[in-house]
C-alpha positions as CSV (number, residue, x, y, z in Angstrom):
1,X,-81.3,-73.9,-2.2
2,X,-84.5,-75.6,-3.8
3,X,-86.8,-73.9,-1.4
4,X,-84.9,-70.2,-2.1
5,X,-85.7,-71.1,-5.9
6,X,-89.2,-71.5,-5.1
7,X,-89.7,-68.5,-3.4
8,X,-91.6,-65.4,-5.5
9,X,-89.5,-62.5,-7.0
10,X,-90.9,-60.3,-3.8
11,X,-89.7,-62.7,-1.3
12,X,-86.2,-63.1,-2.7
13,X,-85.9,-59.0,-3.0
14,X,-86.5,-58.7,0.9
15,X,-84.1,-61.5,1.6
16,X,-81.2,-59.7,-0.8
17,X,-82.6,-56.5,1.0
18,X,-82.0,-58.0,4.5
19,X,-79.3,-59.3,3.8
20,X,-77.4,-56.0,2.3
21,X,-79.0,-54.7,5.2
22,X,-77.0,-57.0,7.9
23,X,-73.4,-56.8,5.7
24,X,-73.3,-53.3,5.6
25,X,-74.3,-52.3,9.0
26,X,-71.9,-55.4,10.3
27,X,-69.0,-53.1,8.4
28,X,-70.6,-49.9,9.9
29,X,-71.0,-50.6,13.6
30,X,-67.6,-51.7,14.6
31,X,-65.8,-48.8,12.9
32,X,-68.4,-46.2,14.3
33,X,-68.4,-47.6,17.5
34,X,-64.8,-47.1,17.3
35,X,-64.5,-44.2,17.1
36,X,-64.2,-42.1,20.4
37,X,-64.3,-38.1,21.1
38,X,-65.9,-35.6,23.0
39,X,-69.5,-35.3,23.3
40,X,-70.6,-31.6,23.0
41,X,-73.8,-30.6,21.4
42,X,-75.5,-33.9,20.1
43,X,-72.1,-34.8,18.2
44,X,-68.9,-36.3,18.6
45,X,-65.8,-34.3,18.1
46,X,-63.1,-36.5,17.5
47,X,-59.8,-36.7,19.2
48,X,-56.4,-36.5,17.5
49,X,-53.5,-34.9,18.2
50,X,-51.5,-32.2,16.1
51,X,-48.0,-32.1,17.6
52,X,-48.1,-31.0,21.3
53,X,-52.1,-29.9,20.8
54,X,-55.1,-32.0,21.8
55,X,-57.7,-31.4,19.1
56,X,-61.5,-32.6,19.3
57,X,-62.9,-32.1,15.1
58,X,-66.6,-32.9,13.9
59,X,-69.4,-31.0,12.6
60,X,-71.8,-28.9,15.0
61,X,-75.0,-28.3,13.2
62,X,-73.3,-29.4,10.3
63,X,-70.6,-26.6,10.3
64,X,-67.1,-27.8,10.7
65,X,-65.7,-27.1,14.3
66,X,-63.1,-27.8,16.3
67,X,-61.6,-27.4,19.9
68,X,-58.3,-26.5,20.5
69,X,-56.5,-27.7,23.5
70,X,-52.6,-26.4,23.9
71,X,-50.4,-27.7,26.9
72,X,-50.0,-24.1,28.7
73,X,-53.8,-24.9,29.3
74,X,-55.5,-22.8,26.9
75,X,-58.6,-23.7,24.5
76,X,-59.8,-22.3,21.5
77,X,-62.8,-23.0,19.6
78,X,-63.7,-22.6,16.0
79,X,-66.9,-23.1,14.2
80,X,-67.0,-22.5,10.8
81,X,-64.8,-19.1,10.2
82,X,-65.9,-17.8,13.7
83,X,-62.9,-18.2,16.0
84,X,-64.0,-18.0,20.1
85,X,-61.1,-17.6,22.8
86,X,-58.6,-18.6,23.6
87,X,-59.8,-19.5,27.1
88,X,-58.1,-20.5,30.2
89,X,-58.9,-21.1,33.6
90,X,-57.5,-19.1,36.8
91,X,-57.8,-20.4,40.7
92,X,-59.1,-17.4,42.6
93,X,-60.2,-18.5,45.9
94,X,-61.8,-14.8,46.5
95,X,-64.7,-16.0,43.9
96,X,-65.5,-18.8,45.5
97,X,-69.2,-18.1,46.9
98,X,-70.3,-18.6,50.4
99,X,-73.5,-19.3,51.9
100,X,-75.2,-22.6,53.7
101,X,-76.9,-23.1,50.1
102,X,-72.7,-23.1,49.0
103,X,-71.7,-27.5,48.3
104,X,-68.5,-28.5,50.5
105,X,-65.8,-28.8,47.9
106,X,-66.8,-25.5,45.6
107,X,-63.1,-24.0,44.0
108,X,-63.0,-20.2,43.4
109,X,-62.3,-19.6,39.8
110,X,-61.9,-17.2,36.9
111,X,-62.3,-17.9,33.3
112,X,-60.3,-15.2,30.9
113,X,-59.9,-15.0,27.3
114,X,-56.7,-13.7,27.0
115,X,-56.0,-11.7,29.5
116,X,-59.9,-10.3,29.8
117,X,-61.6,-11.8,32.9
118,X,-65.6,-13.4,31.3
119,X,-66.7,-15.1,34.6
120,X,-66.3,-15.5,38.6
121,X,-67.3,-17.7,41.0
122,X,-67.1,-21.2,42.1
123,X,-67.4,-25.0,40.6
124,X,-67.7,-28.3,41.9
125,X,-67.2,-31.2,40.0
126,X,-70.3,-33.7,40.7
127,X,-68.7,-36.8,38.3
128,X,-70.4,-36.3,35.3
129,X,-70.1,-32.3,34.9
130,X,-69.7,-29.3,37.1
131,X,-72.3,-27.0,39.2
132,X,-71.2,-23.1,38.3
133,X,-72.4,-20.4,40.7
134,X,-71.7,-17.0,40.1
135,X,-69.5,-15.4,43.0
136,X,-72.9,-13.8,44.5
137,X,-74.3,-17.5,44.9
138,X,-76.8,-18.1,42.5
139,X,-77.0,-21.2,40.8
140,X,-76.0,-20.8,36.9
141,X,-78.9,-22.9,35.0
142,X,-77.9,-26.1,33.6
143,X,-74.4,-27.3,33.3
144,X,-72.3,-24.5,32.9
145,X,-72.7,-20.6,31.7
146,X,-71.7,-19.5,28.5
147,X,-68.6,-17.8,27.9
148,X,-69.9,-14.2,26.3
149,X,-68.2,-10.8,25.1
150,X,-68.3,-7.5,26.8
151,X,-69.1,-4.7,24.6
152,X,-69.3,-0.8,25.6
153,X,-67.3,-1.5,28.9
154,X,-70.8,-2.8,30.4
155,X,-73.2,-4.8,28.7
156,X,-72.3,-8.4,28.5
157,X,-73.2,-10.2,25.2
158,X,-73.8,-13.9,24.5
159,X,-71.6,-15.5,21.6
160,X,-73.4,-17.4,19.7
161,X,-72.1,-20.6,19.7
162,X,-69.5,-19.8,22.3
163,X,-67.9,-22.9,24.7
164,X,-69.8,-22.7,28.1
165,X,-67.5,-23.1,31.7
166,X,-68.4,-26.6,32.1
167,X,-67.1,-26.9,27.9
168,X,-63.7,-25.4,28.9
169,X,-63.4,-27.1,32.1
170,X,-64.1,-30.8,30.8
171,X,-61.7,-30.1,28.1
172,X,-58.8,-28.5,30.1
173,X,-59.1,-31.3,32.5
174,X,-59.2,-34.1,30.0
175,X,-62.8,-34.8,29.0
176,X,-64.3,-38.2,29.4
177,X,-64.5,-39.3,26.1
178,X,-67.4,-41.5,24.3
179,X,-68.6,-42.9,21.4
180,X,-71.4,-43.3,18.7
181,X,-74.0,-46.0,18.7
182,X,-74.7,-49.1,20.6
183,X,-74.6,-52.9,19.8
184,X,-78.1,-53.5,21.1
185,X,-79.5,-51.4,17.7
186,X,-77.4,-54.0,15.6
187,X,-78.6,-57.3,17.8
188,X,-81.9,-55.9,17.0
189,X,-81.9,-55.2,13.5
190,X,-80.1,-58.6,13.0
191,X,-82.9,-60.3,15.5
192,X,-85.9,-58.6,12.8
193,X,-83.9,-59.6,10.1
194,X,-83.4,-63.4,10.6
195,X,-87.1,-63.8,12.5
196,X,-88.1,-62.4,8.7
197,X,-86.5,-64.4,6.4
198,X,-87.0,-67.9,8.6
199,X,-91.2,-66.6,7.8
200,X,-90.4,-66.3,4.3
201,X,-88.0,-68.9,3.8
202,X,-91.1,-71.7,6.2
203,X,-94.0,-69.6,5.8
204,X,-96.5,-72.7,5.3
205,X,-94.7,-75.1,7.7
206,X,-95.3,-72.2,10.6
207,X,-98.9,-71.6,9.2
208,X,-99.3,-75.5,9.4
209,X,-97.9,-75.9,13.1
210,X,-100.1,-73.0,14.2
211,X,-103.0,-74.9,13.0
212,X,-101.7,-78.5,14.4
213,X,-103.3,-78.2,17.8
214,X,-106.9,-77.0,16.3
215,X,-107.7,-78.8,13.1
216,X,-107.4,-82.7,11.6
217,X,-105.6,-82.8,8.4
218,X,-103.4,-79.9,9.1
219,X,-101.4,-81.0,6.3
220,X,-103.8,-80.1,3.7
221,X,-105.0,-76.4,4.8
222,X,-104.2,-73.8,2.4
223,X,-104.1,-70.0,3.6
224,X,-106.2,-67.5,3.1
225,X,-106.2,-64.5,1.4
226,X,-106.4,-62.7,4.5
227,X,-103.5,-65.0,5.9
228,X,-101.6,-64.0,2.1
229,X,-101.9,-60.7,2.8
230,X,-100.5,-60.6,6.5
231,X,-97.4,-62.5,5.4
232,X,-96.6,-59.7,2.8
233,X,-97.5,-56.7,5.1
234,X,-95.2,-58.7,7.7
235,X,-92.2,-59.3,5.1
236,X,-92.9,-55.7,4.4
237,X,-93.0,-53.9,8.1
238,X,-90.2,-55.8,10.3
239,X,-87.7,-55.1,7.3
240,X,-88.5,-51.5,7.6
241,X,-88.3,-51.4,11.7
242,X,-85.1,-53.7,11.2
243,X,-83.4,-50.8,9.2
244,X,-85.0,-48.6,11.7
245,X,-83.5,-50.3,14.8
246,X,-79.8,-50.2,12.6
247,X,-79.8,-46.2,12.0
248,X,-81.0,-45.4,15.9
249,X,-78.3,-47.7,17.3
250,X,-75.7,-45.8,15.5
251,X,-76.9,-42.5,17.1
């Protein structure tokens, strides 16, 4: 206690700063953590249930959305007041491409909205997503295609922020679900936090054993201005990375 009383007004503000730090990220971690849902977009919709009705609820690009899933095996998607389906999934054996480019295991399938048929061709579930071909063969880029609306009878028009197959599929099967943030972010910040206050709290005793191997009559060196000035820049930088290493493990 003597040697907190001793310490400067600077010191003891990034030790109460540190030490908010640590409390309130302690508090945050486990109940983010905790938290598990769907992974779509760079968030995490949360899962709860509304009578019969699996719902996933978060923000996309800050807009409210949610999915929808029913148990006749439907899913709807709303963002914001934009509503997108309802969407459901249809074996079809007939779409299922063929070709030697074709992976064993590919299922022929349909995706409708309502009763309006958006997509053919085939999946294949590789684990952690699917691989969507159209029913001519071709690869669809990325994970999945995006569900769109035909207009004039023809053309075929992109939603904007409409679910793609792989979306629909992961969520009518069950979708693995995750979670926010990792424990190592916390171990981190607490690590920067606790290597910070011991330099504050023994700043000559280090400086003194650094000096014990090179110099007689360690006990009577007094730092430097240079060696002042790298303890504050110190007690001012690992703090900041601390909070840094907190906020990126919750992401």
């Amino acid at each position: 206690m003597e040697r907190i009383k001793e310490l400067n007004g600077y010191q003891k503000g990034i030790l109460v700063i540190m030490a908010v730090m640590v409390l309130v990220f302690t508090i945050l971690y486990p109940v983010i953590t905790s938290r598990k849902g769907y992974a779509y977009k760079d968030t995490l919709l949360v899962q709860t249930q509304e009578g019969d009705n699996t719902v996933y609820t978060g923000k996309v690009y800050g807009v409210p959305s949610r999915f929808t899933v029913t148990p006749d095996k439907t899913v709807e998607f709303q963002y914001g007041e934009e509503t997108y389906g309802p969407y459901s999934i249809r074996v079809a054996s007939s779409a299922a491409p063929k070709g030697a480019d074709i992976p064993e295991g590919i299922v022929g399938m349909e995706l409708l909205r309502g009763d309006e048929v958006l997509f053919r061709g085939g999946v294949v579930d590789v684990g952690d997503g699917y691989l969507v071909f159209n029913e001519d063969g071709s690869m669809v880029s990325g994970m999945g295609v995006n569900v769109g609306v035909y207009t004039n009878g023809d053309s075929y028009v992109l939603g904007s922020m409409e679910p793609s197959v792989s979306n629909v599929l992961d969520l009518l099967e069950g979708p693995e679900l995750t979670h926010k943030g990792t424990w190592v972010g916390w171990a981190a910040g607490v690590f920067c936090c606790v290597v910070t206050a011991l330099t504050i709290l023994f700043a000559d005793e280090l400086f003194r054993f650094q000096l014990v191997f090179q110099i007689r009559n360690v006990e009577d060196a007094e730092p430097s201005d240079w060696e002042m000035m790298g303890r504050y820049i110190t007690w001012t930088v690992v703090p900041i990375v601390a909070l840094v290493a907190f906020i990126m493990g919750l992401q």
